[in-house]
C-alpha positions in Angstrom: -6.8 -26.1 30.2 -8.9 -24.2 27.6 -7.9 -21.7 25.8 -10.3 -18.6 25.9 -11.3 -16.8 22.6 -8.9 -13.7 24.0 -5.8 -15.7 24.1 -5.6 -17.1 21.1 -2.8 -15.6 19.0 -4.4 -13.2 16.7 -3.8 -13.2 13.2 -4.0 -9.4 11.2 -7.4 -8.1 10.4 -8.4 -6.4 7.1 -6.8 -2.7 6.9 -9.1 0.1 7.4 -10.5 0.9 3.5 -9.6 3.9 1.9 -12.1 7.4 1.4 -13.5 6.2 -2.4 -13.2 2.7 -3.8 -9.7 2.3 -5.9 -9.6 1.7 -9.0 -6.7 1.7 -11.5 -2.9 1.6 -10.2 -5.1 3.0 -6.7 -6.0 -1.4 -7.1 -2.5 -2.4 -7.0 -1.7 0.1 -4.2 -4.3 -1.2 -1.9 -2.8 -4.8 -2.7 0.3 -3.6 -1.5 -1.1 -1.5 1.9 -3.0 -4.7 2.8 0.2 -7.0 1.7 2.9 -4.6 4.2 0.1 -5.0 7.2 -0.2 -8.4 6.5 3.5 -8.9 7.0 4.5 -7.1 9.9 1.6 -8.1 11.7 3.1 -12.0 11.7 6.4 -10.1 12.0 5.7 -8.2 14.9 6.8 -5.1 12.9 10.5 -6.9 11.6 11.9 -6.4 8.6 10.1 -7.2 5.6 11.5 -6.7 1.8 10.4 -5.2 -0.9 10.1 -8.7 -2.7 8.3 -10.0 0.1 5.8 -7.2 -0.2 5.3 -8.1 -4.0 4.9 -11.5 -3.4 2.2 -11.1 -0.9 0.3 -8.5 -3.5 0.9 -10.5 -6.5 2.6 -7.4 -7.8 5.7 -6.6 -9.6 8.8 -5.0 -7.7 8.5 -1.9 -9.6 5.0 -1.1 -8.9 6.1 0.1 -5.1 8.0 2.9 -6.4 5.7 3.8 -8.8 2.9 3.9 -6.7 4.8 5.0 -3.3 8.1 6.3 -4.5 10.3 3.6 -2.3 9.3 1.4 0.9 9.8 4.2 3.0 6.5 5.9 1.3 4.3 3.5 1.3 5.5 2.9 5.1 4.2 6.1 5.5 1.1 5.9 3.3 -0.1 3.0 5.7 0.9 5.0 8.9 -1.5 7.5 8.0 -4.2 4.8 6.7 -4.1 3.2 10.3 -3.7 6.5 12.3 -6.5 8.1 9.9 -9.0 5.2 10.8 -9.3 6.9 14.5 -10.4 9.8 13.5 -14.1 7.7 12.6 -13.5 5.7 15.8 -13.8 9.1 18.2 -16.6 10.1 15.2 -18.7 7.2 15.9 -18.2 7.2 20.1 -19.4 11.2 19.8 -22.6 9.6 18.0 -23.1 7.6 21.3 -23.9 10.9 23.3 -22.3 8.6 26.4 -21.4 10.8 29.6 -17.7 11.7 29.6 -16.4 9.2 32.0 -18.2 6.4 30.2 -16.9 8.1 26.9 -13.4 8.7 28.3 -13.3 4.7 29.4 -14.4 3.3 25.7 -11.5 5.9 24.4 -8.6 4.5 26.7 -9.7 0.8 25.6 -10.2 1.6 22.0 -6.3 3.1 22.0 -4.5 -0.1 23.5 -7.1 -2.7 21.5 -5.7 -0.2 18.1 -2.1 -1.0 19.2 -3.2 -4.9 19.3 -5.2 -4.7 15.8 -1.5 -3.0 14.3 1.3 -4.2 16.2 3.7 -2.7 14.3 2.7 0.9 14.6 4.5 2.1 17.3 7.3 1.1 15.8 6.5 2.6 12.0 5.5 5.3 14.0 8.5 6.4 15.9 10.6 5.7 12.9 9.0 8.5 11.4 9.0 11.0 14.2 12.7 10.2 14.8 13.4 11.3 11.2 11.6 14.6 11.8 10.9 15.3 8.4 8.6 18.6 8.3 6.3 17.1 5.4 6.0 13.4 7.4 5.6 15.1 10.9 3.2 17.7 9.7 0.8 15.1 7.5 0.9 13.1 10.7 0.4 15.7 12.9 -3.1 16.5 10.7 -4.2 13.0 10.7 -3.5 12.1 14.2 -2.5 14.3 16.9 -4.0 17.8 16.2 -7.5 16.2 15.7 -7.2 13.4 18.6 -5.9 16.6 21.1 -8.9 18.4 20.1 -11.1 15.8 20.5 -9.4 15.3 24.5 -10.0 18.8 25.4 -13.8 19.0 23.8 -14.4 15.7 26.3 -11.9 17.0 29.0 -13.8 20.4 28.9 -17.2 18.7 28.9 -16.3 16.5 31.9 -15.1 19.3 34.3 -18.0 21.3 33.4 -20.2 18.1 34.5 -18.1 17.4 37.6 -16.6 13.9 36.8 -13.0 15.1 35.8 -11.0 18.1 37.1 -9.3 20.6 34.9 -6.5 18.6 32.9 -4.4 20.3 30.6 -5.2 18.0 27.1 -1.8 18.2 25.6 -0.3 16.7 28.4 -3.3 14.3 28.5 -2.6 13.1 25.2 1.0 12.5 26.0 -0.3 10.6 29.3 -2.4 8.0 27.7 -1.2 7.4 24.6 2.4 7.0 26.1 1.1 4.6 28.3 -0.7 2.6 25.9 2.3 2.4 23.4 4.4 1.4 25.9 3.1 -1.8 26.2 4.1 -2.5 22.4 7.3 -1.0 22.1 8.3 -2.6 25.1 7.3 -6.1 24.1 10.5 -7.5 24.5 10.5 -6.6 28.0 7.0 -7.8 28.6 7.7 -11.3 27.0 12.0 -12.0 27.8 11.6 -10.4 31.0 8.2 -10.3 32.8 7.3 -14.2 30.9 3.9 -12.6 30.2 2.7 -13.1 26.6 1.0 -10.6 24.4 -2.6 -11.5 23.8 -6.1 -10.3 23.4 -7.0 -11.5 27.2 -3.9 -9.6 28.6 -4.6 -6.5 26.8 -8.0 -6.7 28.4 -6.7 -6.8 31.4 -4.0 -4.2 31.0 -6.7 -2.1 29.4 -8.9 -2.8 32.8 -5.7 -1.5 34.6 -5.3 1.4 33.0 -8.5 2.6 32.7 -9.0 2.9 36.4 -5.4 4.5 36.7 -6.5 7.3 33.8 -10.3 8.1 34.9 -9.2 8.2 38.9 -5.9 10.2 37.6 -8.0 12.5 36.4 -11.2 12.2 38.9 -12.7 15.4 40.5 -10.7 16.9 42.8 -11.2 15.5 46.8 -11.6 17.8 49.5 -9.0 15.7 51.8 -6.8 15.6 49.5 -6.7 19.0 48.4 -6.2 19.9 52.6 -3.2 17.7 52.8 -1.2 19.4 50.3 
């Protein structure tokens, strides 16, 4: 049977670029950023060494602590590279000036497609909130969640004022949905060992078809009948 475009294993794409073009050591750092999502991409987010890492970049061991202090930094110096990227993904879906449920439906997609594009980040991710250092949390916190819960209440705001969502509180939103998207990931083993289902682009369409209906009716206009039965 063929195999459709969607459920072909897919190999890494190109990391998000930084603000300004590099140049200087910013050259060698890139090479290393691109060379750590390289790798645990094919790894699925396993353990990859700091000679590894060189080797991929063509760079000498010592240049990762010179340029990110130890592994650990430039773990988190890609974390925020992938996590800063989605700030110019809700950026260029305001531009479409689509109405909130059609906007709220690209977002939900456009979460569990970025968990495919960077398998590893839930798990980079977690790492890092687990550790709870102040500095790591709160540089995440400004490049992810404070701007992304913004952005939900903005839409979540605009949508009950035009009738296609009820009032939802956007903090708990934002647990809601991206929770349920990173589950999938983090979970993999389960998905794979346990449920024989294979992670691919066709079966993230169709768990982002799933979901997508379960968010937008989730948080649908309230319904007369249902409001009388309570």
């Amino acid at each position: 049977m063929a195999t459709s475009p969607t459920d072909r294993p897919l190999g890494p794409t190109r990391l998000p670029p930084p603000a300004d073009p590099p140049t200087g050591a910013a050259v060698t750092s890139e090479r290393l950023l691109q060379a750590a999502h390289e790798l645990l991409h094919e790894r699925g987010g396993g353990a990859v060494s700091v000679s590894d890492l060189c080797t991929r970049a063509g760079a000498n061991v010592a240049m990762v602590k010179y340029c990110f202090g130890s592994k650990d930094g430039l773990y988190d110096a890609l974390v925020e590279r992938v996590v800063g990227s989605f700030q110019a993904d809700l950026a260029q879906l305001d531009e479409l000036a689509l109405p909130p449920r059609a906007t709220m439906e690209r977002h939900v997609g456009g979460i569990a497609r970025n968990f495919l594009r960077f398998p590893y980040l839930s798990s980079l991710l977690n790492e890092r909130l687990r550790r709870a250092d102040p500095e790591t949390v709160a540089r995440l916190s400004e490049a992810f969640a404070l701007p992304t819960r913004a952005w939900h209440a903005r839409l979540l705001e605009s949508g009950a004022a035009a009738g296609a969502f009820r009032q939802v509180d956007p903090t708990f939103f934002f647990f809601s949905v991206i929770g349920i998207c990173e589950f999938l990931f983090s979970a993999r083993s389960w998905l794979e060992q346990t449920f024989d289902e294979r992670l691919s682009g066709d079966l993230v369409e169709r768990f982002v078809a799933h979901t997508t209906r379960m968010v937008l009716d989730g948080i649908g206009p309230e319904r007369p009948d249902v409001l009388g039965s309570r």
